[in-house]
C-alpha positions in Angstrom: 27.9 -2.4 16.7 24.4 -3.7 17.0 23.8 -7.2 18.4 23.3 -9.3 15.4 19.9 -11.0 16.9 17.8 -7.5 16.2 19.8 -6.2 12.4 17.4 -6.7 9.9 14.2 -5.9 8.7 11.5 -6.1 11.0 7.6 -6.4 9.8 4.5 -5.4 12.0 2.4 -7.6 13.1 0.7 -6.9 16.1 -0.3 -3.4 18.2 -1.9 -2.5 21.7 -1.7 0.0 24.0 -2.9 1.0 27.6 -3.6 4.2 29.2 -3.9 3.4 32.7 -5.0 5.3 36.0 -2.2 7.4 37.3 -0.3 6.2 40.2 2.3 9.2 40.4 2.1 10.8 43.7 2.7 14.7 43.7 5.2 15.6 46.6 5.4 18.8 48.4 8.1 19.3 45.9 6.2 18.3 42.7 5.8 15.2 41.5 7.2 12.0 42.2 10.6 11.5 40.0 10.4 7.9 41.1 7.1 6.9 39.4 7.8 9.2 36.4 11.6 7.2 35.9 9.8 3.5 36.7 6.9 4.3 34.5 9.6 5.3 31.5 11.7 2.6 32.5 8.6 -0.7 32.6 8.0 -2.9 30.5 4.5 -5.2 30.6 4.8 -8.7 29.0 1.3 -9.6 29.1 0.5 -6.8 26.4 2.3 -8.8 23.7 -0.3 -11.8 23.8 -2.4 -9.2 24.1 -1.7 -7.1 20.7 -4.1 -6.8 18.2 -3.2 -7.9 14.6 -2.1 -4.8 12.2 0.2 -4.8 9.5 1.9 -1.3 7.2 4.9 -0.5 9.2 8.8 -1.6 8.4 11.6 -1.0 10.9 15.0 -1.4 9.3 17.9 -2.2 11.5 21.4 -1.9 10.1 24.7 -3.7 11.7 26.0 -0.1 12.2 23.1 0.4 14.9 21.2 3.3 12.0 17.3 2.5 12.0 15.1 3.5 9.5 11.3 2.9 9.6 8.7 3.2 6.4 5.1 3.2 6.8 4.3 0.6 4.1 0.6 0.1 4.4 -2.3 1.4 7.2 -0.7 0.4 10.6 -3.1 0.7 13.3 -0.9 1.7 16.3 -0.6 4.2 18.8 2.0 6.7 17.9 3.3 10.1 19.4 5.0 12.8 17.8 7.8 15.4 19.9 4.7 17.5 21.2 3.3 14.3 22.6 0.3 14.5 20.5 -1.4 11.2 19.2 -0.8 11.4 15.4 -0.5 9.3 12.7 1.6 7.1 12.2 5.5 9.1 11.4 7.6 6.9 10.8 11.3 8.9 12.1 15.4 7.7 11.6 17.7 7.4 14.0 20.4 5.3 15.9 20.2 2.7 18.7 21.3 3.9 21.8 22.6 0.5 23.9 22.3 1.0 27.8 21.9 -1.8 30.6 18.4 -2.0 30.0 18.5 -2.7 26.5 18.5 -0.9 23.1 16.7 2.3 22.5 15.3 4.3 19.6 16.5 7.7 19.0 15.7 10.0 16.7 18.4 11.6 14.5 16.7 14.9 14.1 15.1 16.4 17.1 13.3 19.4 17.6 15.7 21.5 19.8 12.7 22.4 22.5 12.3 18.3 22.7 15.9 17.1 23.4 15.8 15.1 26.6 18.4 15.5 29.1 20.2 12.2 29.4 20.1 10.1 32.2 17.4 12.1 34.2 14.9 9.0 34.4 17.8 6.0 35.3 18.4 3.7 32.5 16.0 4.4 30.1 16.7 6.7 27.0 14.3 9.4 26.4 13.3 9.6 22.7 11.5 13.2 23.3 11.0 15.4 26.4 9.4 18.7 25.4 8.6 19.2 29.1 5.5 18.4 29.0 5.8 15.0 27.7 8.6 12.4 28.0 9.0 9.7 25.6 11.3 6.4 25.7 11.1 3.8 22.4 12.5 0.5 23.7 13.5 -2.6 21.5 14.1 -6.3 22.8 13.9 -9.7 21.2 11.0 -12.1 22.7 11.1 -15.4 20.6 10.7 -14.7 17.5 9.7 -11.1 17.5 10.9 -7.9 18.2 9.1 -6.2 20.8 8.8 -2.3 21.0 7.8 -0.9 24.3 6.9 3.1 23.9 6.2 4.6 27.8 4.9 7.9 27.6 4.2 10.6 30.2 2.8 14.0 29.9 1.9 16.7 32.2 3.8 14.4 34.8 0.0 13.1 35.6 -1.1 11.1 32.6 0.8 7.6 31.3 0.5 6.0 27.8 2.2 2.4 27.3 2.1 1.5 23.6 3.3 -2.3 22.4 4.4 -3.0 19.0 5.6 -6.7 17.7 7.4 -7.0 15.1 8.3 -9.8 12.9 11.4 -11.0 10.6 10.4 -11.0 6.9 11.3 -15.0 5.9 
């Protein structure tokens, strides 16, 4: 049962993202699991005054916990696909996935090279993990929108935080 405060049918209205300088140390044994599970697991509340106005993208959340999304227009957001390639907005269904740390997206059909192992990175749901790139899709209500936190991480080096706000249609 999804909480009834996110069911519904969710509008964009706002996009950013961030590609900041990597921070992940490499140990002796490889790179630091640590960073990679904080940086999949962070959130960063400044980037939702901080989104840019965009519109064309509906995420549909049923009382059963099912999600389905329909690109409805030209969004202008960030968007990764299970090779961790920047595409075009795909819009994918799914279920929520309820953990400590919130709700997550997952996708009901995943390529079988890119299903994650579960519970490798803490909390935190992984959406995709095709090895070289590691995906989470995190949902939580702010005021009035619903906020969508997407932490990416490829090659265990590079890190990709995309916000998207959404917004009840009244």
């Amino acid at each position: 049962m999804t909480d009834q405060n996110i069911t519904g049918e969710w509008h964009l209205v706002a996009s950013t993202s961030i590609q900041p300088e990597s921070h992940l140390e490499f140990l002796k044994d490889g790179p630091d699991h640590n960073g990679i599970s904080n940086w999949l697991n962070g959130f960063d509340d400044k980037l939702i005054e901080e989104a840019q106005e965009t519109s064309g993208l509906v995420l549909c959340i049923k009382q059963d916990g099912s999600f389905t999304e329909e690109v409805t227009g030209n969004p202008n957001v960030y968007w990764f696909n299970d090779e961790g390639c920047l595409v075009d907005v795909a819009p994918f269904n799914g279920v929520l996935v309820e953990t400590e740390q919130g709700c997550y997206l997952k996708p009901t059909n995943i390529n079988e090279w890119a299903i994650p192992i579960e519970e490798a990175y803490g909390a935190c749901v992984l959406r995709y993990d095709d090895g070289d790139t590691k995906i989470t899709d995190h949902l939580r209500r702010v005021g009035e929108y619903l906020v969508r936190t997407v932490n990416v991480v490829t090659d265990e080096a590079y890190l990709d935080r995309v916000l998207i706000k959404y917004k009840r249609d009244s």
